[in-house]
Structure formats: structure tokens, C-alpha cells
N, C-alpha and C positions, 0 to 999 in steps of 0.2 A: 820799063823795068819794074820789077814785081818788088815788094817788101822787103821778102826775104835776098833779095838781089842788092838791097841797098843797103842791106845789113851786112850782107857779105857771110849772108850765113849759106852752107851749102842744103840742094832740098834733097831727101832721103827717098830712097825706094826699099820701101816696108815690106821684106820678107819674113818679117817673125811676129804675125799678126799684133793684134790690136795691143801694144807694148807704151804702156807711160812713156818710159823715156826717147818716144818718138812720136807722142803728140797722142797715141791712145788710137782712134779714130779721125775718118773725115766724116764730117756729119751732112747729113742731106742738105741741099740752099734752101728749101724749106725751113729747117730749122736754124738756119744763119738769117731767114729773114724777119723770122717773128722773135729772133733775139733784138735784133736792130728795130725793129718795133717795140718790144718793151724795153728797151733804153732809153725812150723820148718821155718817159712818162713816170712819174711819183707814184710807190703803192705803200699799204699798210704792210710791213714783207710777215707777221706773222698771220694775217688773214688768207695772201696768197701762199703762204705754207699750208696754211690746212687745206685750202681747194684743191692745193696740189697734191696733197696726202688723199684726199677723197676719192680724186680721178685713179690715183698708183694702189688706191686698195682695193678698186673695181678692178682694175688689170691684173693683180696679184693675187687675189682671191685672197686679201688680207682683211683684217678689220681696219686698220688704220694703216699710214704710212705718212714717211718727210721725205724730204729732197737733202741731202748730207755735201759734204765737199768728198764724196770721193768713197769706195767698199771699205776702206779703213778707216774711215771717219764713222762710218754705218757698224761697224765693229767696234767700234771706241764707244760711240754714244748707247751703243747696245749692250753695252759691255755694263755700263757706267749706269744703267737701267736697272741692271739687275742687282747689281752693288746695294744701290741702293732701295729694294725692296726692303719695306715695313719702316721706314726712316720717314714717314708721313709725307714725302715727297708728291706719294700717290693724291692726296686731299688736295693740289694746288693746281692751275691752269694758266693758258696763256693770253683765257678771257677775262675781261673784254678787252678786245682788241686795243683798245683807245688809253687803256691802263701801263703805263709802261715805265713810270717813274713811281721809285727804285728801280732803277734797271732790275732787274733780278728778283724783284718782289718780294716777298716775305720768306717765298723760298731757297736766299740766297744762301742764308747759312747752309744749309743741309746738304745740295748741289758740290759747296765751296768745303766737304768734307774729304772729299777727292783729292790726291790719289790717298793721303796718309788714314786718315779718322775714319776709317771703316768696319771697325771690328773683327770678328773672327771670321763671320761669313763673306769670305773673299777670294775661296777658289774656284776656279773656271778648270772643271774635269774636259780632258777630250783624249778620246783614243792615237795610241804612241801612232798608228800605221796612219794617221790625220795631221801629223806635225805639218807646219809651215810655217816659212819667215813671216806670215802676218798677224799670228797668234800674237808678236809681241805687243798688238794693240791690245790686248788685254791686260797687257802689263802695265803699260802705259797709265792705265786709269787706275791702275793698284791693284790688279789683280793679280792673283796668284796661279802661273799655268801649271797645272796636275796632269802627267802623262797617265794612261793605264792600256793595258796589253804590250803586246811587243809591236814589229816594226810589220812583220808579219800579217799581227789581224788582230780583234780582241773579242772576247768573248761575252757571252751576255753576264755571266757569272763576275767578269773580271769588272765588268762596266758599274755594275751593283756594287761590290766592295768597295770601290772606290766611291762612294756615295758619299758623305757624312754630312753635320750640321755645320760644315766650313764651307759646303757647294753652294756657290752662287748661281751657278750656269752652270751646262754639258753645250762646248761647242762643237761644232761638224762641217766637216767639211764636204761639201757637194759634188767637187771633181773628183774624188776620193771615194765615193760612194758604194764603191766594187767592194772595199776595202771592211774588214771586221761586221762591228754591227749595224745592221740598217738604218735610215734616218728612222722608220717606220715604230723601230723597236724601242730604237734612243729615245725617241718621246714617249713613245711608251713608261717604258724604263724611270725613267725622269720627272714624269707626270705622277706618277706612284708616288714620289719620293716628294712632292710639289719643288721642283728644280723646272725651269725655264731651258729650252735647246734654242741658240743660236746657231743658225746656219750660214756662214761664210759663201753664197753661192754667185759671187764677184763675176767669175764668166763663165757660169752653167746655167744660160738660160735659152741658150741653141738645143734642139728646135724650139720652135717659141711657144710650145704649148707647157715646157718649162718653168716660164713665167710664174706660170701660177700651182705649180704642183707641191708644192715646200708648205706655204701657208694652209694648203687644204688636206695635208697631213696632221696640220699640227701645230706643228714650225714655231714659237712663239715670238722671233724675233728672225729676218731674214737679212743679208747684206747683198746689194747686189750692185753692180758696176755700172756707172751712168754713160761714159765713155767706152766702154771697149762693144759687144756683143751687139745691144741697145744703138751705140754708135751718136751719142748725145755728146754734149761739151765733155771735156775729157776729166774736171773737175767735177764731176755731179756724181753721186751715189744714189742707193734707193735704201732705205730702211721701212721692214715694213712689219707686221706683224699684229699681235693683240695692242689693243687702245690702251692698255693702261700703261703698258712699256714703253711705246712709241711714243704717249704724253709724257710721262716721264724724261725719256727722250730729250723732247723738245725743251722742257724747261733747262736742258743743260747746252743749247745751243746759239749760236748768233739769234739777237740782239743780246742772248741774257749773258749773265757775268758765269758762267759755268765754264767746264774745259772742253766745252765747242766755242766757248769764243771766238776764238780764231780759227775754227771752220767755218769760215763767213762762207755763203750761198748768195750770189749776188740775185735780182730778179730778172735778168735775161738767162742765167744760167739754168734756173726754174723752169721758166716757159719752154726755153731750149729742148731739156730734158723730157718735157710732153709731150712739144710736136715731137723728139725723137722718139718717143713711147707711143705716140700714134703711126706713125711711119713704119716702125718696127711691126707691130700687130695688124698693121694691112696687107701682109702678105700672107695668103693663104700656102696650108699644108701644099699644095699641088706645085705654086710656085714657091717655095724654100724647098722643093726637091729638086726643082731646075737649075735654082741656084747654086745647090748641091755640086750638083751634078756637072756645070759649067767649070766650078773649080778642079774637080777631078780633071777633066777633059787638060784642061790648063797645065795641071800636074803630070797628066801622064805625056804631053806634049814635052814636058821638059828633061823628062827621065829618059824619052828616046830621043833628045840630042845632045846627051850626055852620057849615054852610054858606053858608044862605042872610041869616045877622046880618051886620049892615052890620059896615064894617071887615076881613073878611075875602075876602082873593083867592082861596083854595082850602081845600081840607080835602080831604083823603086820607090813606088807612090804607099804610104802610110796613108790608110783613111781607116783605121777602126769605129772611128765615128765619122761622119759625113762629112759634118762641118770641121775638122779638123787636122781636113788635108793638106799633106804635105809632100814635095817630092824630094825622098833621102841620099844624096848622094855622099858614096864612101871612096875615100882613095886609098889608092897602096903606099908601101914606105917611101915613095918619091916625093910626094904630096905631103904636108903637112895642114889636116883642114882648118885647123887653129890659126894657125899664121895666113893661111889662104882669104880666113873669116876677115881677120883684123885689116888685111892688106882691102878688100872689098870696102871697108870701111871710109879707107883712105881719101875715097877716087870722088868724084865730082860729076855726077849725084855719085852719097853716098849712099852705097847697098849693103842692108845689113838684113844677114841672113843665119839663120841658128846653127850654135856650134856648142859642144860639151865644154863648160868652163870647168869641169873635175880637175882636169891633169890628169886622167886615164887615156894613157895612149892607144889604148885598144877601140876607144870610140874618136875612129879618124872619118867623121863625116860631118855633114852641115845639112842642117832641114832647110827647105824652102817653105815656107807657110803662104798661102795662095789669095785668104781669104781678104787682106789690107792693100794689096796688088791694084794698081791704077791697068788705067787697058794698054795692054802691050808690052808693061813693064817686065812681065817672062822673059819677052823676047830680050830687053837690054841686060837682065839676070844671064842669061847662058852664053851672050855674046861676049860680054867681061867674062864670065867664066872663063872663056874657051880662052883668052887672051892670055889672062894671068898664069892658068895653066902651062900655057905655050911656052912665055916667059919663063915661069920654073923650069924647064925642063930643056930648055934652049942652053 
């Protein structure tokens, strides 16, 4: 009997890729085994911060980087970076290592001005058609979120207006990229202005030459997901960017008294996060095509055994981008794919598969996403399908 067997907890088949509330990723036994090797062992944890920062800013094409609890955390502490610019925060370190009482060192004041004692320059500009629920990490730390343009796109004209001596930031969002102004131009833009761009790119690092494309723009502070894409402990994040925001950074994170406190980064999670970031960057351009490619196959296998089951209007494979294949299936008014969702949920494994939480009845379908998929678990995806269906319609 397995763990989760004695827990009585039920185990999930991951149709809505690399999703937090379902554990994020499974991570290579590679990187389960050199976590279980740095658990035996006592370190200095802000000495292996920084080696760790060293390795992620060669991968990244950053100057520096940390290892965070998580892209929200890497958006807090980054956030919290820029806040605090000219606040002398910049003059302090987290050497020497062997220094560490005061906890928090001479720079606890300044760190400990957060969220409230910030003064005027406290807004974080980011274009209206880049909203997302995780902007509120920048609230979180006291900032202030500034929308500009519409929903639409925004323009380079509208991005400048919205400038002023209240900008702390310009952040962006990466999966959103299509959308208004380019990252290219945002730092542009930005740079003019000496404003810092945070990029939010949590899981836009498929393909992996991604990795490092943000920092070599520009990018002055990057977020990126340790867990999902990467496929590391599903608590780990990346922050990376210029050295003096990234040190910055650090002085507001575990061990010190800042509001990373309680973004503790344990040191198996650390190491975790390497070998995952090694593991990740060994696959070359030729094989992340086949990979690709395998999940389409997967996808399109499941659109033509669902096609022709009653209750279904269509089935088709969504891959605009490679990695982000999915196979869509829509039903007619007999079908409700909401209720169909929540019922898959139910069953033992539970399967959760994406569905529109709008309440627009006009999207009556459920994505399959491919990529979090154990082997064979399609085939137990469309055999419940075919079941529950049957069931409604009986």
C-alpha cells in the first residue's frame, strides 16, 4: 500500500497540465534523489543560495539569480526590490556568510518598511490587455497596481503617459506577449525613464531556448516557476535578473526578518530545483520536437475516439503552440461539460480535465491537456468519458 493509499487520499490523473492545486509536476527520480541526499547533511543555506543563483544566472542569461518558494514569491521579492530602490538597501549584503546575528542585520529597518513606509514611488505600471490574478503580488508588498491601455492592446504612446515619479516598476507578462507592447519596447520605454520591467514568465519557458530570452533583452527582474514547465519541487521558483535587485532580493528573504520570511526555501528544495534545471536543459532542440510531437499524436488519438460518441459536437486538437496541446472536446445541449467536469472529479482516480468556470453557456467543452499525462492515462480519460456520457444519456 502506497502513502497516498494510507491517507485515503484519492490519486489524480492530471489533464489540466502542470496545475498547483494538483501537486504542479512529477519531477525526474533524479531530482527526488539528490533531494534525499541533501537532507542528510547541514549547510550555510545563504552560501548555497548564492551558488545556486550562480548556476540559474548561467542558465538564464542573467546576472544573478535565487531560488524563491514559488513565481509568486519571485514576484513579491521582486516587487519588493524595486520598492525599495535608493532606500540604501542597495549598500548591504548577505556576506559574510558566518554573519548572521541580527538576524536581518543592520538592514532590518529599511527591508521592515514594507508594505506601509514606502513613499510615493510605489506604483507597478502594467498594460490593461497583461491583467492577471497574480499581479496581486504586487499589492501584497505595497504596491500600487496602475492599469494602462485597454483590454484590447496598448500603445506605446499610452505605456509613456502612464510613466511618472510614482513608477516603481513596468510589469509584463510573458504568456501575453502577443498582446499591446512588446517586452522589447517595454524596456525600452522604461529604461528611458530609469523604471525597472519585471517579467512574470511563471510558465513561458517551453521551448527551452526560452529560458534565457527575457534576461538577454533586458528583462531587469524575471519570475519563473520551479514546478510546473522546469518540472522541479513544485514550491521552488527562479528570480533572476540584474545583481543589484536580486541582492536586494535576498536580503528580504528566509533566514532574514523581511516579508520573505515565510518564503522559507528548504535546501533539498534548492538542489531539487538544479538537478530539475539540469534535466530540463539536456534535452536538445531535436528531441523537445519529438516530445512535441508525441503529445499531439496522444491528442489527436483522443479526438478520434470521441468523436463519433453521441453527445459530442466536435473534437479537435488545439496546439497553436506545440507544447500546449490540448484535445477540445464540445458537446450539444444534452451534455452539460461543467457538470460532466465536476462528476470526472468525483471517481476514483480522480480526473480533472479543463472546463470554462465563466458560466457562459456557450462554452460547453472540456480541454484535455496532454503534457502532465502518466502513460496510458488517455486511454483511462476517454474510457470514463465514454461511460459518464453513456450514463447521461441513458
Amino acid at each position: 500500500m502506497g502513502v497516498y493509499e494510507e491517507l485515503e487520499v484519492r490519486r489524480v490523473i492530471n489533464a489540466c497540465s502542470t496545475a498547483t492545486h494538483l501537486g504542479g509536476s512529477i519531477p525526474d527520480p533524479r531530482v527526488m534523489a539528490v533531494m534525499e541526499e541533501a537532507a542528510r547533511r547541514y549547510v550555510i543555506m545563504t552560501e548555497l543560495q548564492d551558488k545556486a543563483g550562480e548556476i540559474i544566472a548561467r542558465a538564464t542569461g542573467a546576472e544573478a539569480a535565487m531560488v524563491t518558494a514559488g513565481a509568486t514569491s519571485s514576484l513579491q521579492l521582486g516587487a519588493a526590490a524595486c520598492l525599495l530602490r535608493g532606500s540604501g538597501l542597495e549598500e548591504h549584503s548577505v556576506k559574510p556568510y558566518e554573519r548572521l546575528q541580527p538576524i536581518g542585520g543592520p538592514w532590518k529597518a529599511i527591508i521592515q518598511r514594507i508594505p506601509d513606509d514606502l513613499g510615493a514611488r510605489r506604483e507597478i505600471l502594467t498594460q490593461m490587455s497583461h491583467r492577471s490574478p497574480y499581479e496581486f503580488a504586487y499589492q501584497m508588498v505595497g504596491g500600487e497596481v496602475v492599469h494602462v491601455g485597454s483590454g484590447g492592446g496598448c500603445t506605446e504612446e499610452e505605456l509613456v503617459a502612464g510613466i511618472s515619479e510614482r513608477t516603481a516598476a513596468i510589469a509584463f507578462s510573458a504568456h501575453r506577449e502577443s498582446r499591446g507592447v512588446s517586452l522589447e519596447m517595454t524596456i525600452e520605454l522604461a529604461h528611458a525613464h530609469n523604471v525597472p520591467v519585471i517579467v512574470d514568465a511563471a510558465m513561458a519557458v517551453l521551448p527551452r531556448r526560452r529560458l534565457s530570452a527575457y534576461a538577454s533583452v533586458g528583462a531587469d527582474l524575471v519570475a519563473i516557476s520551479g514546478g510546473k514547465q522546469i518540472r522541479g519541487p513544485n514550491d521552488t521558483g527562479i528570480l533572476c535578473g540584474t545583481r543589484e535587485l536580486v541582492e536586494m532580493a535576498k536580503l528580504q528573504a528566509s533566514p532574514f526578518n523581511g516579508l520573505g520570511r515565510g518564503m522559507k526555501v528548504d535546501r533539498t528544495q534548492i538542489v531539487g530545483l538544479l538537478k530539475a534545471l539540469e534535466v530540463f536543459l539536456e534535452k536538445t532542440p531535436e528531441e523537445e520536437e519529438t516530445e512535441f510531437g508525441e503529445w499531439r499524436r496522444r491528442a489527436d488519438w483522443i479526438t478520434t475516439e470521441m468523436w463519433s460518441v453521441n453527445g459530442v459536437s466536435s473534437a479537435e486538437v488545439s496546439a497553436l503552440k506545440p507544447w500546449e496541446v490540448r484535445a477540445m472536446i464540445s458537446f450539444d445541449d444534452s451534455i452539460s461539460a461543467r457538470d460532466l467536469a465536476f462528476d470526472l472529479r468525483r471517481g476514483d482516480p480522480s480526473i480533472w480535465v479543463e472546463t470554462s468556470m465563466s458560466g457562459d453557456a456557450s462554452v460547453n467543452r472540456i480541454g484535455i491537456a496532454i503534457d502532465s499525462l502518466g502513460k496510458g492515462e488517455e486511454k483511462v480519460i476517454v474510457s470514463t468519458l465514454k461511460q459518464k456520457i453513456y450514463e447521461r444519456l441513458s
